[in-house]
C-alpha positions in Angstrom: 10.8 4.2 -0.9 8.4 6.8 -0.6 5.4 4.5 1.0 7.8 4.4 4.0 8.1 7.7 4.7 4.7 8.5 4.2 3.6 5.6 6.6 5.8 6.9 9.6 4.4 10.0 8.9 0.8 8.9 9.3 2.4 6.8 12.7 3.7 9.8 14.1 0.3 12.0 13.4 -1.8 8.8 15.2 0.7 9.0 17.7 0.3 12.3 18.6 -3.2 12.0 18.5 -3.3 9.3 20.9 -1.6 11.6 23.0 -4.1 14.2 23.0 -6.7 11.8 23.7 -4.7 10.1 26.5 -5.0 13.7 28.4 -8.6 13.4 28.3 -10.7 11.4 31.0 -13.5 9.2 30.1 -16.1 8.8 33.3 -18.4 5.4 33.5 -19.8 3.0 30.3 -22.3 3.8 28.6 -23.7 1.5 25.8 -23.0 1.8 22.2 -25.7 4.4 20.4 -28.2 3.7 17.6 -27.0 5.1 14.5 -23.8 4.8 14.7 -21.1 3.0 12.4 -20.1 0.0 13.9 -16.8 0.1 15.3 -14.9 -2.2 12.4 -16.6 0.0 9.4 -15.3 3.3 11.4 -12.0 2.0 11.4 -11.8 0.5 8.1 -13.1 4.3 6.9 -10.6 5.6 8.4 -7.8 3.9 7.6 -9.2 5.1 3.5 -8.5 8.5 5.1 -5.4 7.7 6.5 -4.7 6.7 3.3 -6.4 9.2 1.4 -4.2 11.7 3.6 -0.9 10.6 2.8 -1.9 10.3 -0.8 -2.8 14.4 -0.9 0.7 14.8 1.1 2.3 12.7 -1.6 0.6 14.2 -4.6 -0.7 17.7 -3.0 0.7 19.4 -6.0 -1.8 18.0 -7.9 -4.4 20.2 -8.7 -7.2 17.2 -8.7 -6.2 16.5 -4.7 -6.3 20.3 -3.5 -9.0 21.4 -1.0 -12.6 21.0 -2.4 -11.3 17.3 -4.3 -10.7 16.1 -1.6 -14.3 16.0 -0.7 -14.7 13.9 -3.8 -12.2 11.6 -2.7 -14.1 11.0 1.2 -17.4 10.6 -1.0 -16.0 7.7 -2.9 -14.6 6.4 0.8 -18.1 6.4 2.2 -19.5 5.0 -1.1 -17.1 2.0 -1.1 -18.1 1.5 2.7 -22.0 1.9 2.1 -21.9 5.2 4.4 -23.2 8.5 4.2 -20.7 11.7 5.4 -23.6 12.5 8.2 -23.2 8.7 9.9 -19.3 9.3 9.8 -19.1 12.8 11.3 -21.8 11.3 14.4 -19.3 8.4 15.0 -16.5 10.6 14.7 -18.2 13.1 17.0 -19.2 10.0 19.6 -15.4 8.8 20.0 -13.6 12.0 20.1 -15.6 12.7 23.2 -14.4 9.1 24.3 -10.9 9.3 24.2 -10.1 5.6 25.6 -12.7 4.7 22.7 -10.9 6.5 19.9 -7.7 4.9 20.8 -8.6 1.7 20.5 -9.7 2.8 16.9 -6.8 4.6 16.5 -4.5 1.2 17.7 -6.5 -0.6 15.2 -6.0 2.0 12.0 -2.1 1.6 12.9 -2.3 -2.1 13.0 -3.7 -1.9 9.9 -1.8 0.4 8.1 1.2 -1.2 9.5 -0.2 -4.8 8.1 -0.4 -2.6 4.8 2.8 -1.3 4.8 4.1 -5.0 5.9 2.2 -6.3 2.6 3.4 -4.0 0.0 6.7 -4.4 0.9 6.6 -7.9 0.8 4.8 -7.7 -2.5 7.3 -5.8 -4.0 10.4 -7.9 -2.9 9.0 -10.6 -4.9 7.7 -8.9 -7.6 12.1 -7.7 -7.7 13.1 -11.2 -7.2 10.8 -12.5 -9.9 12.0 -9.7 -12.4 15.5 -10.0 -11.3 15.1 -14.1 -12.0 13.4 -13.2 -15.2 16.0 -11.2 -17.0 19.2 -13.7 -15.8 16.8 -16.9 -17.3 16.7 -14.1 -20.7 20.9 -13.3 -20.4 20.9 -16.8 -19.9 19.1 -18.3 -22.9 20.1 -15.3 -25.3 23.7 -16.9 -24.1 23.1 -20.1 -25.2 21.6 -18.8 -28.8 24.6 -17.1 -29.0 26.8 -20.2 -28.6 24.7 -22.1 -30.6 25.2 -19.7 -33.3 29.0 -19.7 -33.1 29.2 -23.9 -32.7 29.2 -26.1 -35.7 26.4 -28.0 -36.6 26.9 -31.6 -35.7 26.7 -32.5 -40.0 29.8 -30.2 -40.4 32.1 -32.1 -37.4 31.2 -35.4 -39.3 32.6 -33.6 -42.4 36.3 -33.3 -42.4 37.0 -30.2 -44.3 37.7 -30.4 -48.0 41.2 -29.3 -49.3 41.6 -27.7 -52.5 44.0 -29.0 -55.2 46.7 -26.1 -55.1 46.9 -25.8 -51.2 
Protein backbone atom coordinates (compact mmCIF):
# COMPACT_ATOMS: atom_id res chain seq x y z
CA UNK A 1 0.00 0.00 0.00
CA UNK A 2 1.17 3.22 -0.73
CA UNK A 3 -0.55 5.20 2.49
CA UNK A 4 2.01 3.12 4.40
CA UNK A 5 4.91 4.22 3.05
CA UNK A 6 4.08 7.61 2.86
CA UNK A 7 2.99 7.58 6.66
CA UNK A 8 6.54 6.27 7.78
CA UNK A 9 7.84 8.75 5.71
CA UNK A 10 6.02 11.68 7.39
CA UNK A 11 7.10 9.56 11.04
CA UNK A 12 10.62 9.64 10.19
CA UNK A 13 10.56 13.54 9.02
CA UNK A 14 8.63 14.33 12.68
CA UNK A 15 11.15 12.21 14.07
CA UNK A 16 13.93 13.99 12.94
CA UNK A 17 12.44 17.12 13.73
CA UNK A 18 11.87 16.25 17.24
CA UNK A 19 15.46 15.69 17.25
CA UNK A 20 16.43 19.04 16.18
CA UNK A 21 14.22 20.54 18.71
CA UNK A 22 15.40 18.19 21.53
CA UNK A 23 18.98 20.01 21.03
CA UNK A 24 17.47 23.11 21.78
CA UNK A 25 16.95 24.38 25.54
CA UNK A 26 13.85 26.10 26.66
CA UNK A 27 14.56 28.44 29.88
CA UNK A 28 11.44 29.26 32.50
CA UNK A 29 7.33 29.37 31.58
CA UNK A 30 6.04 31.85 30.30
CA UNK A 31 2.16 32.13 29.63
CA UNK A 32 0.48 31.33 26.44
CA UNK A 33 0.27 34.69 24.13
CA UNK A 34 -2.78 36.62 22.75
CA UNK A 35 -3.28 35.83 19.27
CA UNK A 36 -2.17 32.86 18.98
CA UNK A 37 -3.94 29.51 17.64
CA UNK A 38 -4.87 27.47 20.40
CA UNK A 39 -2.73 24.59 20.74
CA UNK A 40 -5.53 21.74 19.38
CA UNK A 41 -6.35 24.03 16.07
CA UNK A 42 -2.38 24.25 15.53
CA UNK A 43 -2.12 20.71 15.60
CA UNK A 44 -5.04 19.78 13.84
CA UNK A 45 -3.57 22.41 10.94
CA UNK A 46 -0.83 20.72 10.90
CA UNK A 47 -1.56 17.44 10.63
CA UNK A 48 -3.64 18.92 7.02
CA UNK A 49 -0.09 19.72 6.19
CA UNK A 50 1.37 16.68 7.16
CA UNK A 51 -1.13 15.47 5.00
CA UNK A 52 -1.03 17.92 2.41
CA UNK A 53 2.84 17.00 2.24
CA UNK A 54 2.71 13.51 1.65
CA UNK A 55 -0.09 14.09 -0.83
CA UNK A 56 2.52 16.48 -3.06
CA UNK A 57 5.22 13.59 -2.48
CA UNK A 58 2.66 11.12 -3.68
CA UNK A 59 1.32 13.09 -6.65
CA UNK A 60 4.32 15.79 -7.14
CA UNK A 61 4.22 15.02 -10.76
CA UNK A 62 1.21 16.63 -10.94
CA UNK A 63 1.38 19.84 -12.36
CA UNK A 64 -1.76 21.20 -9.97
CA UNK A 65 0.48 20.27 -6.62
CA UNK A 66 3.93 21.92 -7.92
CA UNK A 67 5.26 24.99 -5.97
CA UNK A 68 2.90 28.05 -6.19
CA UNK A 69 -0.48 25.28 -5.79
CA UNK A 70 0.56 24.36 -3.10
CA UNK A 71 -0.23 27.73 -1.62
CA UNK A 72 -3.73 27.09 -2.75
CA UNK A 73 -3.87 23.92 -1.00
CA UNK A 74 -2.61 25.62 2.81
CA UNK A 75 -5.36 28.37 1.89
CA UNK A 76 -8.09 25.77 1.82
CA UNK A 77 -6.26 24.22 5.22
CA UNK A 78 -6.67 27.48 6.99
CA UNK A 79 -10.18 28.08 5.44
CA UNK A 80 -11.50 24.64 6.70
CA UNK A 81 -9.85 25.58 10.16
CA UNK A 82 -11.27 29.26 10.32
CA UNK A 83 -7.56 30.66 10.25
CA UNK A 84 -5.74 33.18 8.36
CA UNK A 85 -1.85 32.20 6.99
CA UNK A 86 -0.56 35.39 9.38
CA UNK A 87 -2.14 33.57 12.78
CA UNK A 88 -0.38 30.21 11.64
CA UNK A 89 3.06 31.47 10.70
CA UNK A 90 2.96 33.61 14.63
CA UNK A 91 2.15 30.16 16.26
CA UNK A 92 4.48 28.41 14.23
CA UNK A 93 7.04 31.15 14.94
CA UNK A 94 6.09 30.95 18.96
CA UNK A 95 6.77 27.02 19.23
CA UNK A 96 9.77 26.67 17.13
CA UNK A 97 11.45 28.97 19.51
CA UNK A 98 9.98 26.47 22.23
CA UNK A 99 11.28 23.39 21.34
CA UNK A 100 9.74 21.27 24.49
CA UNK A 101 6.43 23.15 23.21
CA UNK A 102 6.66 21.97 19.57
CA UNK A 103 7.22 18.50 20.55
CA UNK A 104 4.38 18.07 22.30
CA UNK A 105 2.64 19.29 19.04
CA UNK A 106 4.62 17.30 17.15
CA UNK A 107 3.78 13.87 19.61
CA UNK A 108 0.23 14.89 19.03
CA UNK A 109 0.35 15.22 14.91
CA UNK A 110 2.05 11.61 15.07
CA UNK A 111 -0.60 10.30 17.30
CA UNK A 112 -2.93 11.51 15.04
CA UNK A 113 -1.71 10.52 11.87
CA UNK A 114 -0.92 7.21 13.28
CA UNK A 115 -4.81 7.04 14.61
CA UNK A 116 -5.34 7.89 10.78
CA UNK A 117 -3.26 5.52 9.38
CA UNK A 118 -4.78 2.88 12.11
CA UNK A 119 -8.35 3.93 10.59
CA UNK A 120 -7.90 3.58 6.96
CA UNK A 121 -6.50 0.47 7.20
CA UNK A 122 -9.06 -0.85 9.16
CA UNK A 123 -11.53 0.64 6.86
CA UNK A 124 -10.20 -0.97 4.06
CA UNK A 125 -9.99 -4.56 5.46
CA UNK A 126 -13.59 -4.45 5.76
CA UNK A 127 -14.54 -2.75 2.86
CA UNK A 128 -12.17 -6.34 1.25
CA UNK A 129 -14.02 -8.60 3.41
CA UNK A 130 -17.40 -7.20 2.53
CA UNK A 131 -16.49 -7.31 -1.31
CA UNK A 132 -14.77 -10.56 -0.95
CA UNK A 133 -18.29 -11.88 0.91
CA UNK A 134 -20.19 -10.13 -1.82
CA UNK A 135 -18.97 -11.80 -4.89
CA UNK A 136 -18.88 -15.70 -3.14
CA UNK A 137 -22.94 -14.93 -2.02
CA UNK A 138 -23.00 -13.91 -6.29
CA UNK A 139 -20.78 -17.40 -7.34
CA UNK A 140 -22.99 -18.77 -4.95
CA UNK A 141 -26.50 -17.82 -6.06
CA UNK A 142 -25.48 -17.72 -9.96
CA UNK A 143 -24.60 -21.55 -8.74
CA UNK A 144 -27.78 -22.37 -7.65
CA UNK A 145 -29.55 -20.71 -10.97
CA UNK A 146 -27.40 -22.74 -12.75
CA UNK A 147 -28.63 -26.05 -11.09
CA UNK A 148 -31.86 -24.98 -11.15
CA UNK A 149 -31.71 -24.58 -14.77
CA UNK A 150 -30.24 -28.07 -15.36
CA UNK A 151 -32.95 -29.89 -12.66
CA UNK A 152 -36.30 -30.99 -13.78
CA UNK A 153 -39.15 -29.20 -12.84
CA UNK A 154 -41.00 -31.04 -10.16
CA UNK A 155 -44.27 -31.51 -13.00
CA UNK A 156 -41.81 -33.42 -15.26
CA UNK A 157 -40.61 -36.11 -12.19
CA UNK A 158 -44.42 -36.75 -11.74
CA UNK A 159 -44.55 -37.49 -15.45
CA UNK A 160 -42.96 -40.72 -16.35
CA UNK A 161 -41.72 -40.23 -19.83
CA UNK A 162 -43.84 -41.17 -22.72
CA UNK A 163 -42.62 -43.98 -25.13
CA UNK A 164 -43.32 -43.93 -28.66
CA UNK A 165 -44.94 -46.80 -30.52
CA UNK A 166 -41.92 -48.13 -32.71
CA UNK A 167 -39.25 -47.97 -29.74
Amino acid sequence: MKWRGHIYQIQVLLLCGLGILFSACEEGKEEYPEGLLDPNTFTAVMVDMQLAEAMKGQFGRDKFLKSGNMDLVYQEIYSRHKIDEESFKRTFAYYHERPAKMEGIFEQVLDSLNKMDARVKQEFAESHRSQRDSLREAKEQEKKEKQAKYLPSEEKDMVPPQRKEGE
